[in-house]
C-alpha positions in Angstrom: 0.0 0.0 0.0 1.2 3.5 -0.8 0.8 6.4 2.0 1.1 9.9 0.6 1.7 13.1 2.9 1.3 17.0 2.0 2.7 19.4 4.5 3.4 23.3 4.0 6.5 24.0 2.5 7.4 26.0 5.1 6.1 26.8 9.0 7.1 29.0 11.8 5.8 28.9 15.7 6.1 31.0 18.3 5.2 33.9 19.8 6.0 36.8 17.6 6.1 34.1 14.4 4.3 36.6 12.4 7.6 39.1 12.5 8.6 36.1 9.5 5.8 37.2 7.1 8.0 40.3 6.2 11.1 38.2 4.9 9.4 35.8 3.4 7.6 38.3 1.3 10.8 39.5 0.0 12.1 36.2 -0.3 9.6 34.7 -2.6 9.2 38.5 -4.7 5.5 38.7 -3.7 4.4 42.6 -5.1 0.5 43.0 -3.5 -0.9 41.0 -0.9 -5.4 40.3 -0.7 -5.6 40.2 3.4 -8.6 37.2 3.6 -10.3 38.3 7.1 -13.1 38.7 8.9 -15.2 42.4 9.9 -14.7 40.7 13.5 -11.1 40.7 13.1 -10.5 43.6 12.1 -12.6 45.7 14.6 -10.8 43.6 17.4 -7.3 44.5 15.9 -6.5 41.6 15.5 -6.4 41.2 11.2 -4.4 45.0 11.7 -2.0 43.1 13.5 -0.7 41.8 10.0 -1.9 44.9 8.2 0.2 47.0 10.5 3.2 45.1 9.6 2.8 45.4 6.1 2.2 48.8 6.4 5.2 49.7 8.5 7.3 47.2 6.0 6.2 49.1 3.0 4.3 46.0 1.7 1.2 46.3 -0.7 -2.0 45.1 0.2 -6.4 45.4 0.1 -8.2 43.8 2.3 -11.4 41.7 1.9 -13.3 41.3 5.6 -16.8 40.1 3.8 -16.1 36.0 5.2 -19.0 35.1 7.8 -18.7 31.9 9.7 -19.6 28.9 7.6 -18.2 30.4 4.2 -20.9 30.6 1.9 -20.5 30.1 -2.5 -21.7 33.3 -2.4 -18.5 34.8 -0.2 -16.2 33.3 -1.9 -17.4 34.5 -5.2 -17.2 37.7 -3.6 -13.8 37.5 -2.8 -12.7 36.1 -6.4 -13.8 39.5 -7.8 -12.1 41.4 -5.2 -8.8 39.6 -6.0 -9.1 40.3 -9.6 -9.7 43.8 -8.7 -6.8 44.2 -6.1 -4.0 43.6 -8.4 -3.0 40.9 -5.9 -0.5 37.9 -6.2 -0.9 36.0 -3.4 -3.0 35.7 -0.3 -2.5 36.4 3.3 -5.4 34.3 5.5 -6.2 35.7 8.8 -8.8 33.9 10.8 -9.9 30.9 12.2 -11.4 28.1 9.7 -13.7 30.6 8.1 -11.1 32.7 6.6 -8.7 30.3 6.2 -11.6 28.2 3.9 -12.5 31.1 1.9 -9.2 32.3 1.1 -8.3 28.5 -0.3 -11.2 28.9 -2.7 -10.1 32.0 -4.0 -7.1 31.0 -4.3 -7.6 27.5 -6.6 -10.5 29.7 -8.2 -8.1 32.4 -9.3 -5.5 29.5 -10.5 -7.8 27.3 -11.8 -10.2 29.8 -13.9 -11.7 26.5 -15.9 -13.8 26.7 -12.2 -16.1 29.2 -12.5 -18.2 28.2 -9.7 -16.9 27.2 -6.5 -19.7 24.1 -6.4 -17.2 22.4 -9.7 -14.8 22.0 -6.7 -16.5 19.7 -4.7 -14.2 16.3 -3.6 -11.2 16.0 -5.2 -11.5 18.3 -8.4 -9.3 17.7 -11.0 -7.3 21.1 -10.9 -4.1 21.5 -12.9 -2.7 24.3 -11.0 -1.3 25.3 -7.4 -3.4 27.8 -5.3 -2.2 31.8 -5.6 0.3 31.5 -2.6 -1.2 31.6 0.7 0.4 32.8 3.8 -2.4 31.4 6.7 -2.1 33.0 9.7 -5.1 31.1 12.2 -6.3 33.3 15.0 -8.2 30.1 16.1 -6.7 26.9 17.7 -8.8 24.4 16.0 -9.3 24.1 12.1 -5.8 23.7 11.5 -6.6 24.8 8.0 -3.3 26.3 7.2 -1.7 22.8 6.8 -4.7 20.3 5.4 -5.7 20.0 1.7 -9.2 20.7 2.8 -12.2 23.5 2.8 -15.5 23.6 3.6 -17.8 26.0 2.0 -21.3 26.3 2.6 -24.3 26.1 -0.5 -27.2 27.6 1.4 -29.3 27.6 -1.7 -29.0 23.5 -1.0 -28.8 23.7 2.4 -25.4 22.0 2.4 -21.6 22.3 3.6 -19.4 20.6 0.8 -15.7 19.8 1.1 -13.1 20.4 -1.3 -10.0 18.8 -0.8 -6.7 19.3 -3.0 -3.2 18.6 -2.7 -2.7 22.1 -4.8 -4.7 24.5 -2.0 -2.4 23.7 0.8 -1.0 27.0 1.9 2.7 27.8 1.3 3.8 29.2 4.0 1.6 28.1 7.8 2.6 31.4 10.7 1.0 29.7 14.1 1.5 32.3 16.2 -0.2 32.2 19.5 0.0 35.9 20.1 -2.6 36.1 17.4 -4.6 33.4 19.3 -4.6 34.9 22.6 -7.7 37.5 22.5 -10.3 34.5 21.4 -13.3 34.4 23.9 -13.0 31.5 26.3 -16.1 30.1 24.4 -14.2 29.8 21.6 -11.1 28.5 22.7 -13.3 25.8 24.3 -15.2 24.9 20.6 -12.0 25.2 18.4 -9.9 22.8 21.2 -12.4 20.2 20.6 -12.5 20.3 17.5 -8.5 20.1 17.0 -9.2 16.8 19.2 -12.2 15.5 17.0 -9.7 15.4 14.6 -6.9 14.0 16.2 -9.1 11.4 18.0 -11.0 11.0 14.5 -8.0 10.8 12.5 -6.3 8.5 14.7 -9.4 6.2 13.8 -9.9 6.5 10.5 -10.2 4.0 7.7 -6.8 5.5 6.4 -5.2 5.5 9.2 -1.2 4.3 9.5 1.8 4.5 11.5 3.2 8.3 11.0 -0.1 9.7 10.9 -1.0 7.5 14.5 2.5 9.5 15.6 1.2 12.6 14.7 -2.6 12.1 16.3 -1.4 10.7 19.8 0.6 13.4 20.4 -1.9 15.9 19.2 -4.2 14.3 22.0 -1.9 14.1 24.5 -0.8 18.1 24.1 -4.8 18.9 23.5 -5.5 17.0 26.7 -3.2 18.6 29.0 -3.3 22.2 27.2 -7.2 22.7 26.8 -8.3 23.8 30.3 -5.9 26.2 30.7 -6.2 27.6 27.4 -9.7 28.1 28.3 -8.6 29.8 31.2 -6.4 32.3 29.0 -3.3 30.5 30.4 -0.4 31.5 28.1 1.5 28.4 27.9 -2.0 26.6 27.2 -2.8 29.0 24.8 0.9 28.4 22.7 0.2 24.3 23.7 -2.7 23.8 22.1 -1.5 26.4 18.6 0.9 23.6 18.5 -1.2 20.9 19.6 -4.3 21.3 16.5 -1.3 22.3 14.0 0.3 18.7 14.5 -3.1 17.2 14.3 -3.5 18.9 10.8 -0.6 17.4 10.0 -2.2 14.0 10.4 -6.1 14.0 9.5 -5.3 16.0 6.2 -3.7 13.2 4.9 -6.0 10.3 5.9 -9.4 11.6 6.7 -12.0 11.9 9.5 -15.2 10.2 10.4 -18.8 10.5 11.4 -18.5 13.3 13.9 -17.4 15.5 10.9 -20.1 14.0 8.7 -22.9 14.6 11.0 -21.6 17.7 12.2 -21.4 19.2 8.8 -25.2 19.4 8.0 -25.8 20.8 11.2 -23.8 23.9 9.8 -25.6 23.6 7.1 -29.0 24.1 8.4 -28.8 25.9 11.1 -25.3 27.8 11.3 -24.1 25.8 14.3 -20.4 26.6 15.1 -18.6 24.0 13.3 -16.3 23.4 16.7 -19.6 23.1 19.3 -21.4 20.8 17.0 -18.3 18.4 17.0 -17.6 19.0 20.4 -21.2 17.3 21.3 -21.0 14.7 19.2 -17.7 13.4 19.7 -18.2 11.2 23.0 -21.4 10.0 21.8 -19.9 8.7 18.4 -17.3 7.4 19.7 -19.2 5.4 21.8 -20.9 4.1 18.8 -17.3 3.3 17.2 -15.5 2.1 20.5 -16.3 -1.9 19.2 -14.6 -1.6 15.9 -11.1 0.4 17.2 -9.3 -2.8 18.1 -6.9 -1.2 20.8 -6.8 2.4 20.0 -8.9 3.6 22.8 -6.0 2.4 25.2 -3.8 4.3 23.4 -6.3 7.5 23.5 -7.0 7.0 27.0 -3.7 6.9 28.0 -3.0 10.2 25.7 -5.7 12.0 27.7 -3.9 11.4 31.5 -6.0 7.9 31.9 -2.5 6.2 33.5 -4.5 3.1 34.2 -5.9 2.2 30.2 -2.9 -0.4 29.8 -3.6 -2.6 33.0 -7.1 -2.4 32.5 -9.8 -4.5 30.0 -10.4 -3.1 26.7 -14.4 -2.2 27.7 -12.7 -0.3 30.4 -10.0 1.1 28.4 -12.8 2.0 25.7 -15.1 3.5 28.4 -12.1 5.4 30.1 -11.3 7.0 26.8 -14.7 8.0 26.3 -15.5 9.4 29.9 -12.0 11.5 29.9 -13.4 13.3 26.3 -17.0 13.4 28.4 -15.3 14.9 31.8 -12.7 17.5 29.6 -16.3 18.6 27.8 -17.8 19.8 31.0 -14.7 21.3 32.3 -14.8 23.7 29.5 -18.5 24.3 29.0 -19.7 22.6 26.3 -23.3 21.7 26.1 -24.8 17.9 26.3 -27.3 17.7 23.6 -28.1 18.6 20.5 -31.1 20.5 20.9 -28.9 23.1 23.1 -27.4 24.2 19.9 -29.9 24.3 17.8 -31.1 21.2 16.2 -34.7 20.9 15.4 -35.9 17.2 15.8 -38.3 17.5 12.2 -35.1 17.9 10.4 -33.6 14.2 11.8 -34.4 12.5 8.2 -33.0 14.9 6.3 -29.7 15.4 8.5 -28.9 11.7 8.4 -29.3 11.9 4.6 -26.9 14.3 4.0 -24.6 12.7 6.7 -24.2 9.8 5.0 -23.4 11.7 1.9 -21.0 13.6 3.8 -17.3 12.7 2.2 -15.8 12.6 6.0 -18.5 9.5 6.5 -16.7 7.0 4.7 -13.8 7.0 6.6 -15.4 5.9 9.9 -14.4 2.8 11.3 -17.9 1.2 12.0 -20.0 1.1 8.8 -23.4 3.0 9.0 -26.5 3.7 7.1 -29.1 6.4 6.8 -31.1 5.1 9.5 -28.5 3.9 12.0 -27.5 7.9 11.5 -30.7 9.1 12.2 -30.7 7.0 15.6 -27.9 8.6 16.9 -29.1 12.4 15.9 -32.4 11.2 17.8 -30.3 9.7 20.8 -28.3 13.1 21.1 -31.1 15.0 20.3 
């Protein structure tokens, strides 16, 4: 079998990593930058943070700040045109997954002009050319969009997410900085961890999984486990842990996949807006409950990762329930609510979330087979 990875070409971390945007610039002869942001971001002053150094550097650059959470076609049409009007040639992505999304469609868009509509992208598209160069800066701690080959845009004409995924949208150049991750709201720092360990736990899980990926998911967990809380808590080191912690997990899921959390977490976006993070976040214990009899011994292993020092002398049910209850007991710590309805989920809508669940292209990857219905049972069992 033949295992394939796609990393950044080039990464800094660190506090103050963003003072490295500047010579690479020069390095690579970029002439006018399109800063990819959000409104938010830059009322919060936190997008100016990379604006400011361009200015002070000299550095051309517009700016478009029309991304909403959950990227729609219709945004990232938007932002096509204002790349074609800026002049621009190459990106700068300043966000959490939102931004970082958007600016990977405009970017194969723009390369790829065969694509007219961001919809022809869907799966694995066969593009000929790289993406625009893209310098991702996350403000988040959770996507870890600025090293996968995935993004995840939103039709609400269809009432649908979609994911693209690419070996040619991968960002150049990845800036985790966790000075430009320290302002997030504790809320969010709580939704974005869990996600970064839905997809270390996921990845570590999935269908595709194999033995440098595993390396790169365990450790993800084990840094996401310790670090979470007191990033919460707007503890500095647990703050710079857990930029680290979801980066590394990029590093694995992007290359072999996800599972059924993502898949039944996507529609809910897709109906009702739900915050990509919280909906994973409240699925993830449930599901993988509903997985733990197909994951041969991994749950020791994610136990273990997650402080359980007891999941090797222990039987496998009790490994497997240890595993789940230290994902159930890290989710109250931080807030996160217990079912689905607290976020939004309307019960009429079961049949037609576990429809497009099962279509989802994370789905497949799970490592217990499911169907439409068997979906639908756990929506209603969360519900």
């Amino acid at each position: 079998m033949i295992n394939r990875m796609i990393l950044n070409e080039t990464a800094y971390f660190g506090a103050g990593a963003i003072n490295s945007i500047v010579d690479e610039i020069h390095k690579r002869g970029f002439n006018k930058a399109l800063v990819v942001t959000d409104k938010d971001l830059i009322q919060f002053s936190v997008a100016t943070r990379i604006t400011d150094l361009l200015a002070q550097n000299d550095l051309s650059f517009a700016i478009y700040d029309e991304v909403i959470p959950n990227p729609t076609v219709e945004v990232v049409h938007a932002g096509v045109e204002a790349f074609r009007r800026s002049g621009a040639d190459y990106l700068i992505a300043v966000g959490g997954g939102s931004p970082q999304d958007t600016c990977k469609a405009i970017g194969m868009m723009i390369a790829n002009p065969e694509f007219s509509d961001v919809r022809m992208l869907e799966g694995g598209a066969a593009t000929r050319n790289p993406s625009v160069p893209i310098i991702a800066v996350p403000t988040t701690s959770g996507t870890a969009a600025e090293v996968t080959i995935n993004y995840v845009i939103t039709d609400e004409e269809k009432k649908r997410k979609f994911v693209c995924y690419d070996p040619h949208d991968i960002p150049a150049i990845a800036i985790i900085d966790p000075d430009m991750m320290a302002s997030m709201p504790a809320s969010l720092k709580a939704a974005t961890g869990v996600d970064a360990l839905t997809h270390a736990i996921e990845g570590y899980i999935t269908r595709g999984a194999w033995e440098l990926t595993d390396m790169f998911h365990l450790k993800a967990i084990e840094i996401i486990g310790r670090s979470l809380r007191d990033s919460v808590k707007g503890v500095p080191a647990g703050v710079a842990d857990m930029a680290l912690g979801q980066y590394i997990a990029g590093m694995g899921f992007s290359n072999v996949g996800l599972g059924l959390v993502h898949g039944m977490a996507h529609p809910l976006g897709a109906f009702y807006g739900t915050p990509h993070g919280i909906a994973n976040a409240v699925l993830l214990p449930h599901i993988m409950a509903f997985n733990a009899e197909h994951t041969g011994e991994k749950y020791r292993d994610i136990a273990h990762a997650l402080g359980m020092e007891s999941a090797y002398s222990r039987s496998l049910a009790d490994a497997r329930a240890l595993a789940i209850d230290a994902v159930i007991t890290l989710n109250h710590d931080i807030g996160i609510p217990l079912r689905l309805r607290d976020i939004g989920m309307q019960e009429q809508d079961v049949d037609a979330l576990a429809a497009a669940a099962f279509a989802d292209v994370c789905t497949p990857g799970n490592p217990r087979e499911c169907s439409v219905a068997m979906i639908a049972t756990l929506y209603r069992e969360l519900f």
